[in-house]
LUMDRENNU-625538 format. One line per 3 residues: number of its first residue (from 1); for each residue x, y, z of N, C-alpha, C. Coordinates in steps of 0.2 Angstrom, whole numbers, plus 5000, padded with zeros to 4 digits. Layout:
! LUMDRENNU-625538
NUM) X:Y:Z:X:Y:Z:X:Y:Z ~ ... .
END
This chain:
! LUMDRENNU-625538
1) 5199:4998:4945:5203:4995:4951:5200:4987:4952 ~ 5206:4981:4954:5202:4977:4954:5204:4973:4961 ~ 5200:4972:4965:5202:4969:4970:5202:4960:4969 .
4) 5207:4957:4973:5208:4949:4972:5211:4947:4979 ~ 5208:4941:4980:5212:4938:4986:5219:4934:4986 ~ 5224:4936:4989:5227:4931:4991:5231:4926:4998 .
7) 5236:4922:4995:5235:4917:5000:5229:4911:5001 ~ 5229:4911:5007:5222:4904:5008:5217:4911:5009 ~ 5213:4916:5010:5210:4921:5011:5204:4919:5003 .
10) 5199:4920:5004:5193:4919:5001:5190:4927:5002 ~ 5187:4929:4995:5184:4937:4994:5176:4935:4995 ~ 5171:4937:4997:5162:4933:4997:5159:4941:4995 .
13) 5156:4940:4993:5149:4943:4992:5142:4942:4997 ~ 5144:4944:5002:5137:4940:5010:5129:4944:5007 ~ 5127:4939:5006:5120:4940:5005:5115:4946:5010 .
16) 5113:4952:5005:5110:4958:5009:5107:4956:5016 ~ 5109:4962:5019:5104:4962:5027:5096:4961:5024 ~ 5093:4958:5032:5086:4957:5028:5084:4965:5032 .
19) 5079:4967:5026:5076:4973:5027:5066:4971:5029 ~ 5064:4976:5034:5057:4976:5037:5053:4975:5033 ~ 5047:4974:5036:5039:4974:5031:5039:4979:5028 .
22) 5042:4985:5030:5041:4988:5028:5045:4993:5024 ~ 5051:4989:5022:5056:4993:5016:5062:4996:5021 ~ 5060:4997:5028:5069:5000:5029:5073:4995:5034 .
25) 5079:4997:5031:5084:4994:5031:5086:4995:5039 ~ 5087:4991:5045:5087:4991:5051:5092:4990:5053 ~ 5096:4993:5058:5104:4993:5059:5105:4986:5061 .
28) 5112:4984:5060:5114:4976:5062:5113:4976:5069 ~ 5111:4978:5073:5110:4976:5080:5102:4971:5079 ~ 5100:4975:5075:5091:4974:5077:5090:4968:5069 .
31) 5095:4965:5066:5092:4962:5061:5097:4956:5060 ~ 5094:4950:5057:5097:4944:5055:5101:4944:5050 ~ 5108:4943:5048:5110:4944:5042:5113:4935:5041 .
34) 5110:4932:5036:5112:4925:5033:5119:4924:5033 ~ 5121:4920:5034:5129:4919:5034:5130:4914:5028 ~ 5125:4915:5023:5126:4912:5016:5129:4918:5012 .
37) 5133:4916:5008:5136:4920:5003:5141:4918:4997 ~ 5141:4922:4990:5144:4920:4984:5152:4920:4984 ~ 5156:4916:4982:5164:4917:4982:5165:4921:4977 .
40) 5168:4927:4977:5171:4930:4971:5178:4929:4970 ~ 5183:4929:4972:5188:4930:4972:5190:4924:4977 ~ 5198:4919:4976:5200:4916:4980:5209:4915:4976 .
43) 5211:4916:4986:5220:4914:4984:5222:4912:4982 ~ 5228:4909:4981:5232:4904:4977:5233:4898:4981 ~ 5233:4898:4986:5232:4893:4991:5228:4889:4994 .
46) 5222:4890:4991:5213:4889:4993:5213:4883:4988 ~ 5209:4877:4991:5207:4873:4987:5201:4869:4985 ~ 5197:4873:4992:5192:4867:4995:5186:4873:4991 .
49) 5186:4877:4990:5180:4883:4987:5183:4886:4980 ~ 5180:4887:4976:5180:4891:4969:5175:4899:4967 ~ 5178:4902:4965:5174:4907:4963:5164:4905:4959 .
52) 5161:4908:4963:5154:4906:4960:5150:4901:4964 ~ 5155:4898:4970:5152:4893:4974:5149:4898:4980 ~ 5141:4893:4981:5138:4897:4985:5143:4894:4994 .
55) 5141:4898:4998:5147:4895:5001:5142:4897:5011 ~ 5142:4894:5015:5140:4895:5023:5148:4897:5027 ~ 5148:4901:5029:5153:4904:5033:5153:4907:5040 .
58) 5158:4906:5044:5159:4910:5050:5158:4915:5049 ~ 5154:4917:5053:5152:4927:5052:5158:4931:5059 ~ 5161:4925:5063:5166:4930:5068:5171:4929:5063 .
61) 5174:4927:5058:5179:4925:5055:5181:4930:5048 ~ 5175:4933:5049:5175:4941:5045:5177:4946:5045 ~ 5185:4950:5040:5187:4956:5039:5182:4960:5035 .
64) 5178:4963:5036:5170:4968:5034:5177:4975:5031 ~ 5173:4979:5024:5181:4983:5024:5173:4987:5018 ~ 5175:4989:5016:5171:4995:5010:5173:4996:5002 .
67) 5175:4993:4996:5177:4993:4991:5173:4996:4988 ~ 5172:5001:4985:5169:5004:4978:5162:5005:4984 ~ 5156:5004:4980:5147:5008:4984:5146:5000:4986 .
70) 5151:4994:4986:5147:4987:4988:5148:4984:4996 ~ 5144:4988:5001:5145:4987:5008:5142:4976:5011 ~ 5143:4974:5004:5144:4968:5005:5147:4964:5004 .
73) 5155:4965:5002:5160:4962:5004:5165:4959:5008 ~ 5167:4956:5009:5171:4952:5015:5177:4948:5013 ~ 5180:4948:5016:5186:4944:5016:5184:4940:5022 .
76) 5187:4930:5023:5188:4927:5026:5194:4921:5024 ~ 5197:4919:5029:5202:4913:5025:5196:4907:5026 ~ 5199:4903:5023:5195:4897:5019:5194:4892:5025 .
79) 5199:4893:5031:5196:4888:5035:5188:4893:5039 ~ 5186:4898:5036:5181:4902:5040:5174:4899:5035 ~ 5175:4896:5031:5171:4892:5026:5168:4887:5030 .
82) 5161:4887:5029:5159:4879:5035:5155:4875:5027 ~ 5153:4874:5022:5151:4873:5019:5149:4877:5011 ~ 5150:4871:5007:5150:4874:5001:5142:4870:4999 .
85) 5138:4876:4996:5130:4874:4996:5131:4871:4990 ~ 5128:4867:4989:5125:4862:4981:5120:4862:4978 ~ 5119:4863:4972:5111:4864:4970:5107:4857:4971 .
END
């Protein structure tokens, strides 16, 4: 199965919750999660981000959904992109 974005709508990869000193993973109330993350997938509409680009995004502007075991997936549309990171 293969999931793809369309539209202006951008797919991300959000960079793991950060987990304690001590190994466990703390529910999103109690922890910071980065609002840096990889593009995987973009609309046909999209033009300002590409697949591969590391990318800063609105975290209110997140549809959070579950595909496959990867609970770090997200869809946003492209204006929910605040910057595209450069090495």
């Amino acid at each position: 199965m293969v999931l793809e974005a369309t539209g202006r709508n951008v797919l991300i990869r959000r960079d793991p919750a950060v987990r304690s000193e001590s190994g466990l993973l703390l529910p999103d109330a109690a922890t910071y999660r980065s609002c840096m993350a990889t593009v995987v997938s973009v609309g046909s509409l999209v033009r300002e981000v590409a697949i591969g680009d590391r990318v800063h995004y609105n975290p209110m502007g997140l549809l959070d959904f579950l595909f496959g075991d990867d609970p770090d997936l997200a869809v946003c549309t492209e204006l929910g992109i605040n910057a595209v990171i450069g090495e």
